[in-house]
KETIGU-177353 format. One line per field, with one value per residue (C-alpha): chain; residue in one letter; x, y, z. Coordinates in steps of 0.1 Angstrom, whole numbers, plus 2048, in hexadecimal, padded with zeros to 3 digits. Example, Ala and Ser with C-alpha at 12.3 -4.5 7.8 and 13.67 -1.06 7.14 Angstrom:
<sites>
ch <- (A,A)
aa <- (A,S)
x <- (87B,889)
y <- (7D3,7F5)
z <- (84E,847)
</sites>
This chain:
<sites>
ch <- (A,A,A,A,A,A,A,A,A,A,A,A,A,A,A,A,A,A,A,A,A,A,A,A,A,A,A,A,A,A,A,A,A,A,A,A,A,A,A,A,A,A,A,A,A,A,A,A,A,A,A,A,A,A,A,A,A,A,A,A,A,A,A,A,A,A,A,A,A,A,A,A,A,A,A,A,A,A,A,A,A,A,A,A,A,A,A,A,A,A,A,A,A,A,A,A,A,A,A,A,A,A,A,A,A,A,A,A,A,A,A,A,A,A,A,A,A,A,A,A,A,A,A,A,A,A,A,A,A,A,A,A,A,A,A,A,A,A,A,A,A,A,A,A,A,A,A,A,A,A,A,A,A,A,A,A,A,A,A,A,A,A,A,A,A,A,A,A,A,A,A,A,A,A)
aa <- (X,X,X,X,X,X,X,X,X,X,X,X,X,X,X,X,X,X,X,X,X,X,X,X,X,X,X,X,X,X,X,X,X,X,X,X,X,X,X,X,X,X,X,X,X,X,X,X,X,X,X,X,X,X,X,X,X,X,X,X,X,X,X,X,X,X,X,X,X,X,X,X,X,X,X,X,X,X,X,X,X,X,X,X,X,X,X,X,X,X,X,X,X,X,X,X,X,X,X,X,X,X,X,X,X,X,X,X,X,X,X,X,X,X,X,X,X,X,X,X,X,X,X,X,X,X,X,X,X,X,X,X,X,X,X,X,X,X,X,X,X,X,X,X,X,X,X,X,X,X,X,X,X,X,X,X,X,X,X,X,X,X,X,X,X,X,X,X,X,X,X,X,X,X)
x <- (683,6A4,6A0,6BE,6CC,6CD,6DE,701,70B,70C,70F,72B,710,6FF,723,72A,706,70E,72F,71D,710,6F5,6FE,6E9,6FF,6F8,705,70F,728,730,741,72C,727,713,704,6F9,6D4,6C9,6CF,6B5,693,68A,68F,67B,67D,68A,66C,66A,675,669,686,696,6A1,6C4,6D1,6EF,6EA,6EA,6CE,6B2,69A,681,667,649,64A,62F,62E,653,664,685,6A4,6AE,6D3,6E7,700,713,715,719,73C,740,739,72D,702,6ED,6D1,6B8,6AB,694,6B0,6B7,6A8,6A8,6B3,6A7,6BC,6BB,6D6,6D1,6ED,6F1,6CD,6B9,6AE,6B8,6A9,6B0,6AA,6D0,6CC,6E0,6E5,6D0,6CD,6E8,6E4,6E5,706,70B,732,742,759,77A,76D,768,789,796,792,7BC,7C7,7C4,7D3,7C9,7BF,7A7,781,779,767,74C,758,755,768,772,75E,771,757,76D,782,766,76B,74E,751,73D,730,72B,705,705,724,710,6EF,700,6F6,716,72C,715,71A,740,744,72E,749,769,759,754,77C,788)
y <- (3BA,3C7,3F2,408,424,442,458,45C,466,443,446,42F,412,413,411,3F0,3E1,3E5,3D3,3B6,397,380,358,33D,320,2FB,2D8,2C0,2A1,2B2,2D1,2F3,308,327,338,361,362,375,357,345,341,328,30C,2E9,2C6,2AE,29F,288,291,285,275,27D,263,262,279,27E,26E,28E,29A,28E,295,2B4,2C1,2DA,2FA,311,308,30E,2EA,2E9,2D1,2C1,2C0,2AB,2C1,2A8,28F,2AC,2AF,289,27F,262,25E,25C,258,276,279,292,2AE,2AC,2CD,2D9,2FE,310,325,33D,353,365,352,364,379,35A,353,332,31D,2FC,2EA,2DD,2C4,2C6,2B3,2D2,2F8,30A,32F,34E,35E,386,388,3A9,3A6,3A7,380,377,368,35D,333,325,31D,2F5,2F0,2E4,2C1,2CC,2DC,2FA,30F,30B,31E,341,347,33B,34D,34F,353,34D,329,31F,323,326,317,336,325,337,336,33E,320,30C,311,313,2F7,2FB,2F7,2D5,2C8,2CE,2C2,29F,298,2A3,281,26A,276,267)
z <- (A0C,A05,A0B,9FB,A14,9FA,A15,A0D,A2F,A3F,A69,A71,A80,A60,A4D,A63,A5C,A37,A3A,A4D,A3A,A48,A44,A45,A57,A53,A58,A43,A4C,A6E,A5B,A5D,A39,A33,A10,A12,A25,A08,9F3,A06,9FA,A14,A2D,A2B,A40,A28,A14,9F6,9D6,9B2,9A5,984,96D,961,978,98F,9B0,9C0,9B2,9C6,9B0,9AB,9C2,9BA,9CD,9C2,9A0,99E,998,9AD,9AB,9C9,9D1,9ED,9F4,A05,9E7,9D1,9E3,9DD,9FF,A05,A09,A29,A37,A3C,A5E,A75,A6F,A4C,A38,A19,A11,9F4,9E5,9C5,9B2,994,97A,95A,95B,969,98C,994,9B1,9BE,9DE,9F2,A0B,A2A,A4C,A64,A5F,A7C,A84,A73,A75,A70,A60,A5C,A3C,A53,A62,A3D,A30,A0B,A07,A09,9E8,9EE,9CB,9A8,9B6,9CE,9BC,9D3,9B8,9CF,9EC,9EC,A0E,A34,A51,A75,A96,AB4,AAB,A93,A70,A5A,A36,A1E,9FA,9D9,9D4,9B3,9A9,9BB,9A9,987,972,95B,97D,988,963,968,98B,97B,95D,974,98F,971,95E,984)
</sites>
């Protein structure tokens, strides 16, 4: 539950927990990412999916949570890496954003599930411009913790069925 502190005079701690966001870190090809905790709905061992005709082949497929039916994503084919095998660490993350008025939900598999990182906004750094050639609509930032950099993703880009749709044709024009 997320509370709202009404009190306008903020003690200096309570100033600094406001300017910290929580991360949830994970692995995928060796290389760590994180999305915003409070994107998370919840975490899952990898199970099977019911696959989806005429799809892209990184959509898995859908699953049934609650009643809800949720599309399941491998991130790391969705960033045109190549496939692999799912083993005893491989999870899937369920995420949601709200995109234009409407919760969206859908399932992105990754490698394993990291840590939990607090960031305050000063560790949070703009994504390099890697020019025109390079698709990094995705990223929504860079996160430094010692020597280890963090790679932050838009949650709602990535959920966004318009930006999937775009990122499908922009693969097949190559």
């Amino acid at each position: 539950m997320i509370m709202q502190n009404t009190n306008s005079n903020l003690s200096a701690h309570d100033a600094a927990e406001a300017s910290n966001r929580e991360i949830l870190s994970f692995i995928l090809d060796n290389e760590e990412f994180g999305v915003d905790i409070l994107c998370v709905k919840e975490i899952r061992v990898w199970t099977s999916v019911t696959e989806v005709p005429n799809t892209p082949s990184y959509l898995k497929g859908v699953i049934n949570l609650r009643g809800t039916i949720i599309p399941i994503i491998d991130l790391s084919e969705r960033f045109q890496r190549p496939a692999k095998e799912y083993n005893e660490t491989t999870v899937v993350i369920i995420l949601h954003a709200i995109i234009e008025g409407k919760e969206t939900v859908v399932g992105i598999v990754v490698d394993a599930v990291s840590d939990v990182y607090k960031f305050d906004e000063k560790q949070i750094r703009p994504a390099p411009d890697f020019g025109s050639e390079i698709d990094s609509r995705f990223i929504n930032g860079m996160a430094t913790l010692s020597e280890k950099i963090i790679i932050l993703l838009n949650s709602s880009k990535l959920l966004d069925a318009d930006e999937l749709y775009r990122m499908t044709n922009r693969a097949k024009a190559v």
